[in-house]
PLY file of the C-alpha trace (Angstrom):
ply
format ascii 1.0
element vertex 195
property float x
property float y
property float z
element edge 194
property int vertex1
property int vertex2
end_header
-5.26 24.55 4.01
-5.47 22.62 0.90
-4.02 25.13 -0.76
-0.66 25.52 1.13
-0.24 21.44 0.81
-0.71 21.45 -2.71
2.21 23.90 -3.60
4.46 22.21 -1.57
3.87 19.18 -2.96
4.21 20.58 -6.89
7.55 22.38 -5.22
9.02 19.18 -3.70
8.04 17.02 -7.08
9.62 19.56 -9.33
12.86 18.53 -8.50
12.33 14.96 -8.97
11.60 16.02 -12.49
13.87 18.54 -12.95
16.90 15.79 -13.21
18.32 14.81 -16.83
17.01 11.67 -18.40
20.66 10.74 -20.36
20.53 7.66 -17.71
17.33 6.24 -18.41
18.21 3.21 -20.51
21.39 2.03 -18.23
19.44 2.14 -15.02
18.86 -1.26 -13.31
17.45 -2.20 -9.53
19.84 -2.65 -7.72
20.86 -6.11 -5.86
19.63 -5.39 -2.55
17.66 -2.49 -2.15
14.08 -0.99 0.08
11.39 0.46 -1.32
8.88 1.92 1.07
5.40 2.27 -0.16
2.80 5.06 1.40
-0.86 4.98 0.75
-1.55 8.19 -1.32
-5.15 8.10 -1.22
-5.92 10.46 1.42
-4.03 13.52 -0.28
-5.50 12.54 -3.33
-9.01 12.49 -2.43
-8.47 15.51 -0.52
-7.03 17.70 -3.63
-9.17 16.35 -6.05
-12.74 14.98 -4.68
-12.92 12.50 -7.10
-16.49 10.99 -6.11
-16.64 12.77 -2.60
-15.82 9.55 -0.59
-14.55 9.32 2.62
-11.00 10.08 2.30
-10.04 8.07 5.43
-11.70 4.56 3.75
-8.58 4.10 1.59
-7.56 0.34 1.70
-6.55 -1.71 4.43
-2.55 -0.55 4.75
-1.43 2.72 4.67
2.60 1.98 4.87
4.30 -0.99 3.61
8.16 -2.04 3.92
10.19 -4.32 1.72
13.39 -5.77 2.09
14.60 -6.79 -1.70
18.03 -9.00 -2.62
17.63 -9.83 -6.54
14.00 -10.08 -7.82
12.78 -11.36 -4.09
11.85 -9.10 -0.77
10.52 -9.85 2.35
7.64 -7.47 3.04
5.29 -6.12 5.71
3.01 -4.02 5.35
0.48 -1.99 8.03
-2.24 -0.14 8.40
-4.20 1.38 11.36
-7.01 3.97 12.08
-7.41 4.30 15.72
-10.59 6.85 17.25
-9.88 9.67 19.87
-11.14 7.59 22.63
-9.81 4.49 22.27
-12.87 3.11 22.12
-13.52 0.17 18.96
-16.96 -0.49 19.96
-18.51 2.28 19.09
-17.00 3.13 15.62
-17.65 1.13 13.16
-14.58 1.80 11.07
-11.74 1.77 13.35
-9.34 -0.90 12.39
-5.84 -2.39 12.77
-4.64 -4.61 10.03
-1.08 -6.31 9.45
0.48 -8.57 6.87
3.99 -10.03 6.37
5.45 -12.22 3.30
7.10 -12.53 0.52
7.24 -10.82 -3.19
8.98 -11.25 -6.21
9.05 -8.71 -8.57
9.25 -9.36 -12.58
9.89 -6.11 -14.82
8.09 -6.27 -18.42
9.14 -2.95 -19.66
11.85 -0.16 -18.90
8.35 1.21 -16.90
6.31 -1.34 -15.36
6.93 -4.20 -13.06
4.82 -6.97 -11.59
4.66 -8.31 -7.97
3.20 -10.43 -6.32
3.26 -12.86 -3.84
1.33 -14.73 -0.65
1.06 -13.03 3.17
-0.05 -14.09 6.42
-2.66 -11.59 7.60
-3.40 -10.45 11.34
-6.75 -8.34 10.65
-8.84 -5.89 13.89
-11.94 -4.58 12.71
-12.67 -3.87 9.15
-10.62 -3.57 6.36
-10.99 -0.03 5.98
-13.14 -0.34 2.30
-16.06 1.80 0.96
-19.15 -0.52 2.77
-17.32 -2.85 4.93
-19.01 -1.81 8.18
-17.58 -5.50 10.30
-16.24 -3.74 12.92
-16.36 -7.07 15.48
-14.23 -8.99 13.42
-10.81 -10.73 14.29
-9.15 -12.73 11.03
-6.36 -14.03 10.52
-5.56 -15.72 7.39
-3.52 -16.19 4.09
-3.67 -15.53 0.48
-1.81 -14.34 -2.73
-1.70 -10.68 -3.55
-0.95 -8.65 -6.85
0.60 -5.27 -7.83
1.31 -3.73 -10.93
3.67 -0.67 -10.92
5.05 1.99 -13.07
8.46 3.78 -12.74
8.17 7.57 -12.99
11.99 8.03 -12.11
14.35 5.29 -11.21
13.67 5.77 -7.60
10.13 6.62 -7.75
7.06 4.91 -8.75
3.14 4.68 -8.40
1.14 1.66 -7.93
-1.83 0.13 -7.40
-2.65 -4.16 -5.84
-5.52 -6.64 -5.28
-5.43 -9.28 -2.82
-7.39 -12.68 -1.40
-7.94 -13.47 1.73
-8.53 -17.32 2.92
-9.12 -17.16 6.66
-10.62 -17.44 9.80
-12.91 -15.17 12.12
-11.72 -15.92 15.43
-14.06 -14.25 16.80
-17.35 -16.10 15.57
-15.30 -18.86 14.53
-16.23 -18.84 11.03
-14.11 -18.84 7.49
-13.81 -15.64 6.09
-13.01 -15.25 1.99
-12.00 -11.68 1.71
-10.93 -9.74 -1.60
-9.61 -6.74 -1.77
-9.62 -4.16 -5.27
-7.71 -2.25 -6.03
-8.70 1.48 -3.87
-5.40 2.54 -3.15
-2.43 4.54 -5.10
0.94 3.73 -3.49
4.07 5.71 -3.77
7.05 3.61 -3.79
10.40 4.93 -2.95
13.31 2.99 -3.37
16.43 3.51 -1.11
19.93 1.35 -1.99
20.92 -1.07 1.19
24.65 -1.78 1.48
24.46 -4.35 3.82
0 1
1 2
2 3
3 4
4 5
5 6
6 7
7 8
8 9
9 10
10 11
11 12
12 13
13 14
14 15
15 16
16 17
17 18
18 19
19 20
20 21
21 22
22 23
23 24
24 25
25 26
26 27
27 28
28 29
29 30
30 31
31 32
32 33
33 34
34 35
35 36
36 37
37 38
38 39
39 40
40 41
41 42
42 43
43 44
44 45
45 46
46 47
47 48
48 49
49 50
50 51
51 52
52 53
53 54
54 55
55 56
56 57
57 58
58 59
59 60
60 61
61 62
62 63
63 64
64 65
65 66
66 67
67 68
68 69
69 70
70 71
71 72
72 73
73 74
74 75
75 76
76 77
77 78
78 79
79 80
80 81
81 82
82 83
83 84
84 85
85 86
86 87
87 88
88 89
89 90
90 91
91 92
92 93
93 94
94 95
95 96
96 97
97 98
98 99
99 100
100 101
101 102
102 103
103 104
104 105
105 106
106 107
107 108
108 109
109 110
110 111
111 112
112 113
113 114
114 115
115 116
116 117
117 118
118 119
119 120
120 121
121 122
122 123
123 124
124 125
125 126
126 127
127 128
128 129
129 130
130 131
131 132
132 133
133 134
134 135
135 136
136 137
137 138
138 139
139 140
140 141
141 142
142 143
143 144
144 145
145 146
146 147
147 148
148 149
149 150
150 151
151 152
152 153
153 154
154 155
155 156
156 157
157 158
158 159
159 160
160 161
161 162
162 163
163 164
164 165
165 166
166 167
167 168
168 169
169 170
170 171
171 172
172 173
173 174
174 175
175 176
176 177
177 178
178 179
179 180
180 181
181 182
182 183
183 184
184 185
185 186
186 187
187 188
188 189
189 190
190 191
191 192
192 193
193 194
C-alpha cells in the first residue's frame, strides 16, 4: 500500500515542478490571500521510517487555516485524534487540541519567511508528542508561537514551528507551562482571496 501512495504522490508533485521558473524574481504574496497548512508527518514517517516512531504522535495540529491581508492573518489551527470507541479514558493518547490568533509574516529572502505570533489555546488530552502520556488534562491558555518557512514554488512551501504555552489545567486546577518543538513538517498552500 505504500507503494501505490508513493507514486502518486511523485506523479501529482511532478507537475508542480514541471512549470517554468522565468517568474521567479517578479513574484510577490499577494494582498489578501489563504494559505492552508497540513501536517505532513504521518506520510512521511510512513515512507521513510525515519526512527520507527509512532507515526500518529506528530504534533498537536494536523490542519491549520489562515486568513492573510498584507503581512497579517488571522489563524486557527486544529488538531484531533479520536479512538474507535469513543472512549478517552482508556487511551492514553487520544486528544483534541485548538488554537486561534494572529500572525504576521516577515520574508528575509526570495525563499524563506518568518511568522509568528500569540494564540489562545483550548487543549483535551495530550498534545499528541513523543512521551506526553497526560491524557486527563484540560488547558487552556496563551503563548507566542514561531515558524520558519521556505518557498518551493510561489504557491507552495514547507515548514516547520515551536510554541509556549502559559496556562491553566482546569481540571486539577493547576498552571501548566507547555513547549512545544518543532515535530511536525507542514505543507502550506496558498490560494488568492478576492474578497
Amino acid at each position: 500500500m505504500k507503494y501505490p501512495v508513493f507514486i502518486a504522490l511523485l506523479l501529482c508533485s511532478a507537475t508542480v515542478f514541471a512549470q517554468s521558473d522565468s517568474l521567479k524574481n517578479e513574484w510577490a504574496f499577494p494582498e489578501r490571500y489563504r494559505m492552508i497548512s497540513l501536517n505532513a508527518t504521518p506520510l512521511l514517517t510512513q515512507l521513510i521510517p525515519f526512527n520507527r516512531t509512532n507515526p500518529l504522535q506528530s504534533g498537536p495540529f494536523n490542519v491549520e487555516f489562515n486568513r492573510f491581508k498584507g503581512k497579517r492573518a488571522f489563524h486557527t489551527s486544529l488538531g484531533v485524534f479520536v479512538v474507535s470507541d469513543g472512549n478517552f479514558d482508556v487511551v492514553n493518547n487520544a486528544n483534541f487540541n485548538f488554537r486561534m490568533g494572529s500572525t504576521k509574516r516577515k520574508e528575509f529572502s526570495e525563499r524563506w519567511t518568518f511568522y509568528h505570533g500569540w494564540d489562545f489555546y483550548f487543549s483535551l488530552g495530550n498534545l499528541n508528542l513523543i512521551g506526553d502520556n497526560a491524557s486527563d488534562r484540560a488547558v487552556i491558555g496563551v503563548g507566542p508561537r514561531w515558524s520558519i518557512a521556505y518557498r518551493i514554488k510561489p504557491p507552495f512551501s514547507i515548514s516547520i514551528e515551536t510554541a509556549l504555552i502559559l496556562g491553566l489545567d482546569i481540571n486539577n486546577g493547576v498552571p501548566n507551562l507547555e513547549f512545544i518543538p518543532p515535530v511536525a513538517l507542514n505543507m502550506n498552500f496558498n490560494l488568492p482571496r478576492t474578497f
